[in-house]
BAGU-393461 format. One record per atom (N, C-alpha, C): x, y, z; residue number from 0; residue in one letter; atom name. Coordinates in pm, whole numbers, plus 32768, in hexadecimal, padded with zeros to 4 digits. Layout:
<pts>
<pt><xx>X</xx><yy>Y</yy><zz>Z</zz><k>NUM</k><r>A</r><a>CA</a></pt>
...
</pts>
This chain:
<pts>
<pt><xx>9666</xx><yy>C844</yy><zz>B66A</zz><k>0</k><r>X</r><a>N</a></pt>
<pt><xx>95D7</xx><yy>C851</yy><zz>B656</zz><k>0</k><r>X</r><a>CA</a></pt>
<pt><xx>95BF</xx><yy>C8B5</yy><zz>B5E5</zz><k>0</k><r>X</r><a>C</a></pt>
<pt><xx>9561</xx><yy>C8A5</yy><zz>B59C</zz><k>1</k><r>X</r><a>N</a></pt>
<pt><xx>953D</xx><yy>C8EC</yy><zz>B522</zz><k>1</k><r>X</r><a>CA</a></pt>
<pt><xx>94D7</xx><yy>C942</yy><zz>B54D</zz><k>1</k><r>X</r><a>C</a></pt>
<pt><xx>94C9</xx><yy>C9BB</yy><zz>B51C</zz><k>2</k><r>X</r><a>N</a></pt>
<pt><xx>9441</xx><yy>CA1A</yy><zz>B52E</zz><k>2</k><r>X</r><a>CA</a></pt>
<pt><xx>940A</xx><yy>CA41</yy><zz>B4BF</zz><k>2</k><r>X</r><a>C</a></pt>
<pt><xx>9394</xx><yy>CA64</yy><zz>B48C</zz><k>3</k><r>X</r><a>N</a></pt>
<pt><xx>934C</xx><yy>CA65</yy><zz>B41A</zz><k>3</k><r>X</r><a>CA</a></pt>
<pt><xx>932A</xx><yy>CB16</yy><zz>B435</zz><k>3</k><r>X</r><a>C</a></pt>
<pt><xx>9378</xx><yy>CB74</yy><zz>B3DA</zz><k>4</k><r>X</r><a>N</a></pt>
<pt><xx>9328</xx><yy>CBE6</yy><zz>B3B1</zz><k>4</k><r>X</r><a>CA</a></pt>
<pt><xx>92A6</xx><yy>CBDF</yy><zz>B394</zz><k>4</k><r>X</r><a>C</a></pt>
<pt><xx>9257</xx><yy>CC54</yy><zz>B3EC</zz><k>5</k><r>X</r><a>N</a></pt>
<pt><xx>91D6</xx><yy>CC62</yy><zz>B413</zz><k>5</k><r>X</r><a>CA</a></pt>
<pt><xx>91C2</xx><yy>CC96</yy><zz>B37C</zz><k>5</k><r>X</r><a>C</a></pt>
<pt><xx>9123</xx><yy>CC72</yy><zz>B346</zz><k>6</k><r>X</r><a>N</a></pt>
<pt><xx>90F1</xx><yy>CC9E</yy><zz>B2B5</zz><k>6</k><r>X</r><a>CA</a></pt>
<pt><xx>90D9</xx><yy>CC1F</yy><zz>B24F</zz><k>6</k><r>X</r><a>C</a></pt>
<pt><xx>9093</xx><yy>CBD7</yy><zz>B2CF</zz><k>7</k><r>X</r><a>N</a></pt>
<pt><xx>9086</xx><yy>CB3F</yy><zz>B244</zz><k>7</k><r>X</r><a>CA</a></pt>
<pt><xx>90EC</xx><yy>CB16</yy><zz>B1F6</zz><k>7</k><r>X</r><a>C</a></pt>
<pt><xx>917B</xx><yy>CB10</yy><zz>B21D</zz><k>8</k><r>X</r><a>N</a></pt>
<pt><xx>91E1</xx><yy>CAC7</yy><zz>B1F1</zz><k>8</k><r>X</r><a>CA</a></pt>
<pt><xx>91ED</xx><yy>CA5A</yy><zz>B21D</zz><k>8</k><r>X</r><a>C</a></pt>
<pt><xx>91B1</xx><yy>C9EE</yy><zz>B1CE</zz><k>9</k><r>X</r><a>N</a></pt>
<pt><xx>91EF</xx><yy>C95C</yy><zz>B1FA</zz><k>9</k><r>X</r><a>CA</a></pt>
<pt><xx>924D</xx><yy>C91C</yy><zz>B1F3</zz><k>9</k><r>X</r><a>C</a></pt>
<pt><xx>9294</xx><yy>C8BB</yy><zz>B205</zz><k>10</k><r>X</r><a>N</a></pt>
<pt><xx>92CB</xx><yy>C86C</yy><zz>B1CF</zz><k>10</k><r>X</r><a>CA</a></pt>
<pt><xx>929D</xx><yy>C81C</yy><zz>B15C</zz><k>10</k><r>X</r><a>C</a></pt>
<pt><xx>92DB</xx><yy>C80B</yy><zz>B0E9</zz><k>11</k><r>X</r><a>N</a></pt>
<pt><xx>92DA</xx><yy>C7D6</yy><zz>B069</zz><k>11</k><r>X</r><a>CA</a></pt>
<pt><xx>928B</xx><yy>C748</yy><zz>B0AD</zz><k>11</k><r>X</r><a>C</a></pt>
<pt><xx>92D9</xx><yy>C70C</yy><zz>B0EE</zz><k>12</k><r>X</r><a>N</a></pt>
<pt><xx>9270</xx><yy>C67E</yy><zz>B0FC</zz><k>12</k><r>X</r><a>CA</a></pt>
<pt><xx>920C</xx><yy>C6B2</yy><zz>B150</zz><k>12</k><r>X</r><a>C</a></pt>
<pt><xx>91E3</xx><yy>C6E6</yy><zz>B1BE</zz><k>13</k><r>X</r><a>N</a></pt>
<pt><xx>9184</xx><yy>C6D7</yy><zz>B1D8</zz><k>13</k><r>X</r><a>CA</a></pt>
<pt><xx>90FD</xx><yy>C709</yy><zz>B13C</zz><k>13</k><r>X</r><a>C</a></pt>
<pt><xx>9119</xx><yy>C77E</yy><zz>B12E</zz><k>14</k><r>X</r><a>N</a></pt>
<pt><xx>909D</xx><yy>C7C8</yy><zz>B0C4</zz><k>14</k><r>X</r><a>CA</a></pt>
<pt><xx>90BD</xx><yy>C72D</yy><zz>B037</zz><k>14</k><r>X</r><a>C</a></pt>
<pt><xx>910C</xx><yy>C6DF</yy><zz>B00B</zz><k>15</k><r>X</r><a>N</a></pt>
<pt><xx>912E</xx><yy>C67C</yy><zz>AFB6</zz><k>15</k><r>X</r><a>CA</a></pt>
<pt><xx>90AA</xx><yy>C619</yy><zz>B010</zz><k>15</k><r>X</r><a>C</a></pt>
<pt><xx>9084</xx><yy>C5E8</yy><zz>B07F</zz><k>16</k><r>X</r><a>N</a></pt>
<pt><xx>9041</xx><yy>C5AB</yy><zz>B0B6</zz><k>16</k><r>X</r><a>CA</a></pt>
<pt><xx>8FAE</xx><yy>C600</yy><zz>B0D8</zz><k>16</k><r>X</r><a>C</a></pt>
<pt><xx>8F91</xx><yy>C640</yy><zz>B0D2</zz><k>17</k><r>X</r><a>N</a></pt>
<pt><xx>8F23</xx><yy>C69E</yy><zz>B0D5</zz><k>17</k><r>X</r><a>CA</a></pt>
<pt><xx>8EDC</xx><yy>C6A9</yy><zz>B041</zz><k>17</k><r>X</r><a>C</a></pt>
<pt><xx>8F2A</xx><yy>C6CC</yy><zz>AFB3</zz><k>18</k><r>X</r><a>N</a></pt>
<pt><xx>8F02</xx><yy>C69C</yy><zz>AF54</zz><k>18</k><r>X</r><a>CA</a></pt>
<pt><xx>8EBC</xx><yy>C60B</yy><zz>AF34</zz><k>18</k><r>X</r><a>C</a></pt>
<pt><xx>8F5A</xx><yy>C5A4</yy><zz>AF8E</zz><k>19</k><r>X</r><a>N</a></pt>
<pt><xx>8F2E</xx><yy>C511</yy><zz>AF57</zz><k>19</k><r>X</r><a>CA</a></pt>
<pt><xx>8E84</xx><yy>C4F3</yy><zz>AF62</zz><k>19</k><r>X</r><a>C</a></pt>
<pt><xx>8E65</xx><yy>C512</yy><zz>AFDB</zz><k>20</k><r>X</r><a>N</a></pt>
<pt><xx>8DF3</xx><yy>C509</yy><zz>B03E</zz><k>20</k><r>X</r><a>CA</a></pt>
<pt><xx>8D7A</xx><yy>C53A</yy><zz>AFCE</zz><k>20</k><r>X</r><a>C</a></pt>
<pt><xx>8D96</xx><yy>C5C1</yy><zz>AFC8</zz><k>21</k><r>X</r><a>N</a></pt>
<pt><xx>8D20</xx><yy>C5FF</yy><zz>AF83</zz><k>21</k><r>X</r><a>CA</a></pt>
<pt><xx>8D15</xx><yy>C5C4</yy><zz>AEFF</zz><k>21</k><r>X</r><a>C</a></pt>
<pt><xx>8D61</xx><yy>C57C</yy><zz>AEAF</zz><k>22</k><r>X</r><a>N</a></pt>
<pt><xx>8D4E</xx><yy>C576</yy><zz>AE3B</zz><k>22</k><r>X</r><a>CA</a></pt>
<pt><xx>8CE7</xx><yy>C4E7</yy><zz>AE5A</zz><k>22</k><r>X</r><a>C</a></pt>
<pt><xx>8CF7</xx><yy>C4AC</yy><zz>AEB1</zz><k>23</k><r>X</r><a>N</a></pt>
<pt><xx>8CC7</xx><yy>C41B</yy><zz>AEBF</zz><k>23</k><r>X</r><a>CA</a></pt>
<pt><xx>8C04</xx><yy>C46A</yy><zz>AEEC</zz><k>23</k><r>X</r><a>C</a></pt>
<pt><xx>8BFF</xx><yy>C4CC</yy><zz>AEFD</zz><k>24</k><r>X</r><a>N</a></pt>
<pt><xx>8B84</xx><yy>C4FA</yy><zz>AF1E</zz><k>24</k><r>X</r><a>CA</a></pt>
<pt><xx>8B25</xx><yy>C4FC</yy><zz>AED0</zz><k>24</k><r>X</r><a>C</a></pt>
<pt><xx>8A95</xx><yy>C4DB</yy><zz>AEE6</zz><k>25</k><r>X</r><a>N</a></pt>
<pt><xx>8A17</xx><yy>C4FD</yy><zz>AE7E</zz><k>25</k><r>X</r><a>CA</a></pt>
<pt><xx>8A26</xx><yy>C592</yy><zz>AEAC</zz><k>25</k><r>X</r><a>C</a></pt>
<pt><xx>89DD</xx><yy>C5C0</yy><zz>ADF9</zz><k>26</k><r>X</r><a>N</a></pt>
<pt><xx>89B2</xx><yy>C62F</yy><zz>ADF2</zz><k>26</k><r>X</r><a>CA</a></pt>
<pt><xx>8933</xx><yy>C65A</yy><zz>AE34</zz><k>26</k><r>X</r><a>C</a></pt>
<pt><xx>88E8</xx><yy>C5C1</yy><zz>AE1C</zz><k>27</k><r>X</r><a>N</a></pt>
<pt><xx>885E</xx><yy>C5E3</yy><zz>AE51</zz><k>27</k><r>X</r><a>CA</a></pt>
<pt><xx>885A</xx><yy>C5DA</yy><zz>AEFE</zz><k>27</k><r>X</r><a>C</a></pt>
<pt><xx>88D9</xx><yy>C5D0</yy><zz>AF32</zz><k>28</k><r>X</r><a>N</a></pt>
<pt><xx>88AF</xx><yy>C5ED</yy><zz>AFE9</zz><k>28</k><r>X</r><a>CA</a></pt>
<pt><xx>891A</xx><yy>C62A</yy><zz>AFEE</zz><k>28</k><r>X</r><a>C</a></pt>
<pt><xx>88E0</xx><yy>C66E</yy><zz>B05E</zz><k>29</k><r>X</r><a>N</a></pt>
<pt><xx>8932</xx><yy>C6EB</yy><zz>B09E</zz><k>29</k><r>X</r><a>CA</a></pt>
<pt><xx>89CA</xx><yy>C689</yy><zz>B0F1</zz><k>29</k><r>X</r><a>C</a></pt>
<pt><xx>8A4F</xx><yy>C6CF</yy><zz>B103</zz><k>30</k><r>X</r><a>N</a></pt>
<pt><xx>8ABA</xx><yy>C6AB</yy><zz>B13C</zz><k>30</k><r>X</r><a>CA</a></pt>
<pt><xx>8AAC</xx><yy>C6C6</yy><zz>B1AE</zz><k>30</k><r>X</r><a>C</a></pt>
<pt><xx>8AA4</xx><yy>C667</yy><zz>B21E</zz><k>31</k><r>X</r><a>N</a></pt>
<pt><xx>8A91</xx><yy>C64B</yy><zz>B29E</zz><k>31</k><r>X</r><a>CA</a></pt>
<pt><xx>8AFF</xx><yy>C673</yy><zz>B2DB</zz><k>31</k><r>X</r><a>C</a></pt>
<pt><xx>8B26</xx><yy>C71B</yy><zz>B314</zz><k>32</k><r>X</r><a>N</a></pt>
<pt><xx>8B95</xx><yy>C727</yy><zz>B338</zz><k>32</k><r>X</r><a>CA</a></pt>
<pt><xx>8BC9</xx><yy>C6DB</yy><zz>B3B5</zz><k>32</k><r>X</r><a>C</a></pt>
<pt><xx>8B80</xx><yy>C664</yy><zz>B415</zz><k>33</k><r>X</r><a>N</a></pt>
<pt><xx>8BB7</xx><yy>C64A</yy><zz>B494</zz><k>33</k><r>X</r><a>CA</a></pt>
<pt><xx>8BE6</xx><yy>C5AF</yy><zz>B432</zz><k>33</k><r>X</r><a>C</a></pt>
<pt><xx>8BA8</xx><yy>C599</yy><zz>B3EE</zz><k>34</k><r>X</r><a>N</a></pt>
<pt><xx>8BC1</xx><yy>C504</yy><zz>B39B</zz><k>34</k><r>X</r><a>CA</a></pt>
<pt><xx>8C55</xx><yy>C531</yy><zz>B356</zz><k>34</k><r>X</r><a>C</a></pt>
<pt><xx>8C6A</xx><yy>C594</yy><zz>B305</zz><k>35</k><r>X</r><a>N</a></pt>
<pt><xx>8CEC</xx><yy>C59C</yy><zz>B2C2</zz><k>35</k><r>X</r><a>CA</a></pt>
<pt><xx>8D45</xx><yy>C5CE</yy><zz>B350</zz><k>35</k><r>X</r><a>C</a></pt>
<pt><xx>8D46</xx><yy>C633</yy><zz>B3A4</zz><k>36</k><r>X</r><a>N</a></pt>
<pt><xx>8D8F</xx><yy>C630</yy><zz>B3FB</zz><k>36</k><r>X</r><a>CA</a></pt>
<pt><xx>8DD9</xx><yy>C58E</yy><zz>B41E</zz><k>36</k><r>X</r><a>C</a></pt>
<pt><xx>8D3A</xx><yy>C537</yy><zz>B44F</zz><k>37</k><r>X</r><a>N</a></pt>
<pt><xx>8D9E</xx><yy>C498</yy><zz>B4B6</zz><k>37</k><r>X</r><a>CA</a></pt>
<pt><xx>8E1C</xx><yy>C45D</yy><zz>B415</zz><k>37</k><r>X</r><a>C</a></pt>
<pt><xx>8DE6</xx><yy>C49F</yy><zz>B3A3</zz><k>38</k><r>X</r><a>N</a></pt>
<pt><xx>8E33</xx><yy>C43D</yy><zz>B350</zz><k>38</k><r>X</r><a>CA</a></pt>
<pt><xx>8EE1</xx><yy>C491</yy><zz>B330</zz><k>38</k><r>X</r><a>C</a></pt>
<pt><xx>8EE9</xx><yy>C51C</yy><zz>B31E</zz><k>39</k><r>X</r><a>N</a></pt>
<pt><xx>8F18</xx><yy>C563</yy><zz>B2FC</zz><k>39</k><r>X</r><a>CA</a></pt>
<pt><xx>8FA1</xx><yy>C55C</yy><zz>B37E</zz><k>39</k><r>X</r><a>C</a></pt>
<pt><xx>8F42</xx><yy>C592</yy><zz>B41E</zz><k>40</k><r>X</r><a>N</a></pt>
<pt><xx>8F9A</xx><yy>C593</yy><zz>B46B</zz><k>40</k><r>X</r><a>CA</a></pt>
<pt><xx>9016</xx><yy>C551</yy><zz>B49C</zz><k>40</k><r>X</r><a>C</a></pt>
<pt><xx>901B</xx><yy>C4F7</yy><zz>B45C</zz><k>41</k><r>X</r><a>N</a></pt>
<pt><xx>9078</xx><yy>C464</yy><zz>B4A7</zz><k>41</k><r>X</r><a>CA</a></pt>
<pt><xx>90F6</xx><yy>C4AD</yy><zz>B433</zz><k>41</k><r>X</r><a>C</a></pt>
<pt><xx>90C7</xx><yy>C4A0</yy><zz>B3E0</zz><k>42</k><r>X</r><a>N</a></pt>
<pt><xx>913B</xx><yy>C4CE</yy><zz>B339</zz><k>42</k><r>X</r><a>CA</a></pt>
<pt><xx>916C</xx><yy>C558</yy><zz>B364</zz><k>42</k><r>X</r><a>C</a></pt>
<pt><xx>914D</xx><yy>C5B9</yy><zz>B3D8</zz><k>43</k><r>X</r><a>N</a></pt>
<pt><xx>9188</xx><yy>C63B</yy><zz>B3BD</zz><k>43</k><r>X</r><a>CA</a></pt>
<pt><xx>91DD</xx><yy>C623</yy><zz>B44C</zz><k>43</k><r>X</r><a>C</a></pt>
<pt><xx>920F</xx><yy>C6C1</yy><zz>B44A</zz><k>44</k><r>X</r><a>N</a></pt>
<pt><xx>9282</xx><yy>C6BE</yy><zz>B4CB</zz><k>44</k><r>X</r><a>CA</a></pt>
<pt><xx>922C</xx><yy>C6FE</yy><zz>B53F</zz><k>44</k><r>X</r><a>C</a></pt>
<pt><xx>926A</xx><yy>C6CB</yy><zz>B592</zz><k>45</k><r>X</r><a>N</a></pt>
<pt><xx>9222</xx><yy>C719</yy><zz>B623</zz><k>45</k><r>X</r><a>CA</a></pt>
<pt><xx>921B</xx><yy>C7D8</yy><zz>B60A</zz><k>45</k><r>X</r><a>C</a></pt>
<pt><xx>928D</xx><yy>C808</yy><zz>B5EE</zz><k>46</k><r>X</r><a>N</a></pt>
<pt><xx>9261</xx><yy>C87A</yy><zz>B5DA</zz><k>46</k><r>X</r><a>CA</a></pt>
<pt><xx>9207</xx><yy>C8CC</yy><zz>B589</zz><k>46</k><r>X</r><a>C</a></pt>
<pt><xx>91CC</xx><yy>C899</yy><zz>B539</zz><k>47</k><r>X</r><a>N</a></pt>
<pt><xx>9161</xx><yy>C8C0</yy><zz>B4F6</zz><k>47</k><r>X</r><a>CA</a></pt>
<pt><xx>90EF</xx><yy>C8C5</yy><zz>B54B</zz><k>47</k><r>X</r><a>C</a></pt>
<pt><xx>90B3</xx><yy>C949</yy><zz>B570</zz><k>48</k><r>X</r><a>N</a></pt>
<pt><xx>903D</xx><yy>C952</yy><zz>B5F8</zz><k>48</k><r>X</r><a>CA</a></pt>
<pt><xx>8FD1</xx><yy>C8D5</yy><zz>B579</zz><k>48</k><r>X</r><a>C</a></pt>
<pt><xx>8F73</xx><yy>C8C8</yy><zz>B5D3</zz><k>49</k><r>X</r><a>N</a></pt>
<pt><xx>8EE2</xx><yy>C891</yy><zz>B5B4</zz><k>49</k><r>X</r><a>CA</a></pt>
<pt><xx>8E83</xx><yy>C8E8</yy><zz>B555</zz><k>49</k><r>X</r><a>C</a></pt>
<pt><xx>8EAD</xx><yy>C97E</yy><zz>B573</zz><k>50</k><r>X</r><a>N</a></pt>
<pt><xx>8E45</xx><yy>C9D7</yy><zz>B53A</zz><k>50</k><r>X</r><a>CA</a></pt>
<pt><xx>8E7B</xx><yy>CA16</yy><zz>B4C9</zz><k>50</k><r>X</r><a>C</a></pt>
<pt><xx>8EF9</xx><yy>C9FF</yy><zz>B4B3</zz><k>51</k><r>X</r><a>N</a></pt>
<pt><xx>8F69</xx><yy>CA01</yy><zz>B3FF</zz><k>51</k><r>X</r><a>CA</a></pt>
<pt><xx>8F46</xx><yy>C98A</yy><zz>B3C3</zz><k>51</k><r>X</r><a>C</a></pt>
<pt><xx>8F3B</xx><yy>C905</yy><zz>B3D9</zz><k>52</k><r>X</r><a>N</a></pt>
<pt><xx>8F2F</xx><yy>C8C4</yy><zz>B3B3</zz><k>52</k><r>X</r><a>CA</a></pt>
<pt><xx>8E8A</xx><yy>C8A7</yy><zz>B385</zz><k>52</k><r>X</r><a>C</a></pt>
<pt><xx>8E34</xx><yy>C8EB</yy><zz>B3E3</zz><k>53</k><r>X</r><a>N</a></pt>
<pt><xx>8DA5</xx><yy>C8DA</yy><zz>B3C5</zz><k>53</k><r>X</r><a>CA</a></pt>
<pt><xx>8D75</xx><yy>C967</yy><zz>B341</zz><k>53</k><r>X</r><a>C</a></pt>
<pt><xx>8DDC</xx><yy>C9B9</yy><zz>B35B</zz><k>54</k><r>X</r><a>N</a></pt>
<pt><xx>8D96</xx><yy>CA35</yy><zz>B2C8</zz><k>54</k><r>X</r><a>CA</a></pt>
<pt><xx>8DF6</xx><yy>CA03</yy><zz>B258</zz><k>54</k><r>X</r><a>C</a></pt>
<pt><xx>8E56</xx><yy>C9AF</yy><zz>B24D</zz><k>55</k><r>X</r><a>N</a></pt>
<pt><xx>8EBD</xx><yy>C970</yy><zz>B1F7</zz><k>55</k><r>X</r><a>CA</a></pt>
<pt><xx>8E45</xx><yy>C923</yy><zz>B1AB</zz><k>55</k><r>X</r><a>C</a></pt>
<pt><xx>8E24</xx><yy>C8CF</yy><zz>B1FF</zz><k>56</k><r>X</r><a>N</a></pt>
<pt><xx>8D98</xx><yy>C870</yy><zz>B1B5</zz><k>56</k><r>X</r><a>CA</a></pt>
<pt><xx>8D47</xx><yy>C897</yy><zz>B195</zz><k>56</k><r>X</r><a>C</a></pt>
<pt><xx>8D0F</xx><yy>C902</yy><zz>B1C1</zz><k>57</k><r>X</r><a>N</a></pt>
<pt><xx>8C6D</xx><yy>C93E</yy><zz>B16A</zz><k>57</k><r>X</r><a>CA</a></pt>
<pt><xx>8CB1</xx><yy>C9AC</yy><zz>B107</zz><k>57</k><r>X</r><a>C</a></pt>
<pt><xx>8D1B</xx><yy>C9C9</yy><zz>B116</zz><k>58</k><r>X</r><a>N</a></pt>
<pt><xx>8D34</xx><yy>CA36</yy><zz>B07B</zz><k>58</k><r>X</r><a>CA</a></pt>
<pt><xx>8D88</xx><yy>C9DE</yy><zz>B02A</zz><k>58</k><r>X</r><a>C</a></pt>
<pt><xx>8DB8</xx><yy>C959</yy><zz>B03B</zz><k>59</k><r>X</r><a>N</a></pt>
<pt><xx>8DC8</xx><yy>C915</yy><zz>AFEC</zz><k>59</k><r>X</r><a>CA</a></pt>
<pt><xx>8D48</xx><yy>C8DD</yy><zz>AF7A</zz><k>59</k><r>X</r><a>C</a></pt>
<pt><xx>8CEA</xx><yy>C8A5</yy><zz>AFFF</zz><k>60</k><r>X</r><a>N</a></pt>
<pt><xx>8C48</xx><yy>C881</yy><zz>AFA4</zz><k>60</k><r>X</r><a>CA</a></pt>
<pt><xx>8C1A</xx><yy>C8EB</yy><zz>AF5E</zz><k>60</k><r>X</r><a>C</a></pt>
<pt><xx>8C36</xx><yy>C94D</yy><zz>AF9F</zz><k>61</k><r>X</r><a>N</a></pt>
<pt><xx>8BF2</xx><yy>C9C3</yy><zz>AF26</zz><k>61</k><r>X</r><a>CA</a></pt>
<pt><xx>8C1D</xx><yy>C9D5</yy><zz>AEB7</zz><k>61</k><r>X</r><a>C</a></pt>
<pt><xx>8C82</xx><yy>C9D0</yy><zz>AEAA</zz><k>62</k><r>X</r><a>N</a></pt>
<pt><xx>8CEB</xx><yy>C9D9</yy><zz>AE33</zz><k>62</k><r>X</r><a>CA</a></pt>
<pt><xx>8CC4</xx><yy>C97E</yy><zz>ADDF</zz><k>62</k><r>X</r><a>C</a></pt>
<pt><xx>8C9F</xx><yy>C8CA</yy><zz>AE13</zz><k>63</k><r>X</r><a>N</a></pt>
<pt><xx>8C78</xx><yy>C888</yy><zz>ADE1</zz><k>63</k><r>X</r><a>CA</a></pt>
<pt><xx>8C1C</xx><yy>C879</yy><zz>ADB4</zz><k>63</k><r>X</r><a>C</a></pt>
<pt><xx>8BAC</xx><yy>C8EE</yy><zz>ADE3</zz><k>64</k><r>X</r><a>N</a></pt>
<pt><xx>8B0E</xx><yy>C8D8</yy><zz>AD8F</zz><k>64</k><r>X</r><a>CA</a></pt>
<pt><xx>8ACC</xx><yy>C87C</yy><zz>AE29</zz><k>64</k><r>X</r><a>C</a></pt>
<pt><xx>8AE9</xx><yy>C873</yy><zz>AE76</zz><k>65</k><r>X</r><a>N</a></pt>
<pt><xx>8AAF</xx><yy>C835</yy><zz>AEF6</zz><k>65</k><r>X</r><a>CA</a></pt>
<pt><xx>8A6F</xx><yy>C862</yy><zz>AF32</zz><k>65</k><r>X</r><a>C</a></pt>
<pt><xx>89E3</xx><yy>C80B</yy><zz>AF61</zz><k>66</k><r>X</r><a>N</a></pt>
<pt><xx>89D7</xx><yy>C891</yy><zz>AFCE</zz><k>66</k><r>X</r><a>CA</a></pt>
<pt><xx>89D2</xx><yy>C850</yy><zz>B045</zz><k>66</k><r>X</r><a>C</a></pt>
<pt><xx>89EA</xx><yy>C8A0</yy><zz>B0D3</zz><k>67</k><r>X</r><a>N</a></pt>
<pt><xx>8A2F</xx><yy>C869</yy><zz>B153</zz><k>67</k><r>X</r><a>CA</a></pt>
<pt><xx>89C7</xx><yy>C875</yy><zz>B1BF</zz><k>67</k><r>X</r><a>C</a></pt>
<pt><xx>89F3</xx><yy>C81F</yy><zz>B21B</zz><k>68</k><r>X</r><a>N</a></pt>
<pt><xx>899A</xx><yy>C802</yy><zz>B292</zz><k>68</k><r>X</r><a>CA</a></pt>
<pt><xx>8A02</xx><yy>C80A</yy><zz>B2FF</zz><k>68</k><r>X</r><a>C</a></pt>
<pt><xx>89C5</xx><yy>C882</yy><zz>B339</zz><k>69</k><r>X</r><a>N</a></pt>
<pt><xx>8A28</xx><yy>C88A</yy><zz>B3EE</zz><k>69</k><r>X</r><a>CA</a></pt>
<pt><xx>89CE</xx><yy>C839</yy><zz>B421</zz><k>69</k><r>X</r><a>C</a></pt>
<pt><xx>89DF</xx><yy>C7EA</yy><zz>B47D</zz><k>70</k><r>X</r><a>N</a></pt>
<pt><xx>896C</xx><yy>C7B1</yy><zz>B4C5</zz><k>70</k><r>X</r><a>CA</a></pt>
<pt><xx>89C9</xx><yy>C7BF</yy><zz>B566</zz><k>70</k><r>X</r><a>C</a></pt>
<pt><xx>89BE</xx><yy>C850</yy><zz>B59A</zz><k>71</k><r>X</r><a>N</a></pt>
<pt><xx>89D0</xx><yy>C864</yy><zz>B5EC</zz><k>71</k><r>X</r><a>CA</a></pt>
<pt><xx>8A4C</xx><yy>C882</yy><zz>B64F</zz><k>71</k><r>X</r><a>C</a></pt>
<pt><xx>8A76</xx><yy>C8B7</yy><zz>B6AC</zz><k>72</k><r>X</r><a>N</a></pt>
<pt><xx>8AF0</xx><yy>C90B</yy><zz>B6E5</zz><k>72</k><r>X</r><a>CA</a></pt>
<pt><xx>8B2B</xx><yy>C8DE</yy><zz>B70F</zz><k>72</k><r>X</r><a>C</a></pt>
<pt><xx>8B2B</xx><yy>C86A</yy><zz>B723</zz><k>73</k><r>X</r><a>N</a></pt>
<pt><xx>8B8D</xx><yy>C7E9</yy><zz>B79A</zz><k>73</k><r>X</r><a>CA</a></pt>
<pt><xx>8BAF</xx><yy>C785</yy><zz>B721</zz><k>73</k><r>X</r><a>C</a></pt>
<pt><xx>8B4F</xx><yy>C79B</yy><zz>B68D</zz><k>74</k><r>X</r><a>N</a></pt>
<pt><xx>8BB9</xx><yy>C754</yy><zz>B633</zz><k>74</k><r>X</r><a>CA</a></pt>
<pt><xx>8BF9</xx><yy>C747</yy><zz>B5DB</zz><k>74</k><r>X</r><a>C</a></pt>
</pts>
């Protein structure tokens, strides 16, 4: 089993699939973090918690000039 050092270290493919995603994004709407989660999650490893993988995606969009939508705690 693999473990991921704590500090937003991903794996190369997963954050490689987190880009793919965002680049396919309008500028003009916000990134639906529970929408990129259902697409993102399947592509990463179980050990990556939910909540690395959810600030992985909004400081990715930021980076990108995005701006992001939590739409809530359960997603």
């Amino acid at each position: 089993m693999t473990s991921y050092p704590k500090g937003n270290l991903l794996p190369d493919h997963v954050r490689n699939a987190i880009r793919a995603y965002l680049r396919k994004a309008s500028p003009e709407r916000p990134v639906v973090i529970s929408s990129a989660m259902r697409e993102i999650r399947p592509l990463s490893e179980p050990e990556v918690p939910d909540d690395e993988l959810k600030i992985s995606i909004a400081t990715e969009a930021l980076k990108a000039g995005l701006n992001i939508h939590f739409d809530g705690p359960d997603n």
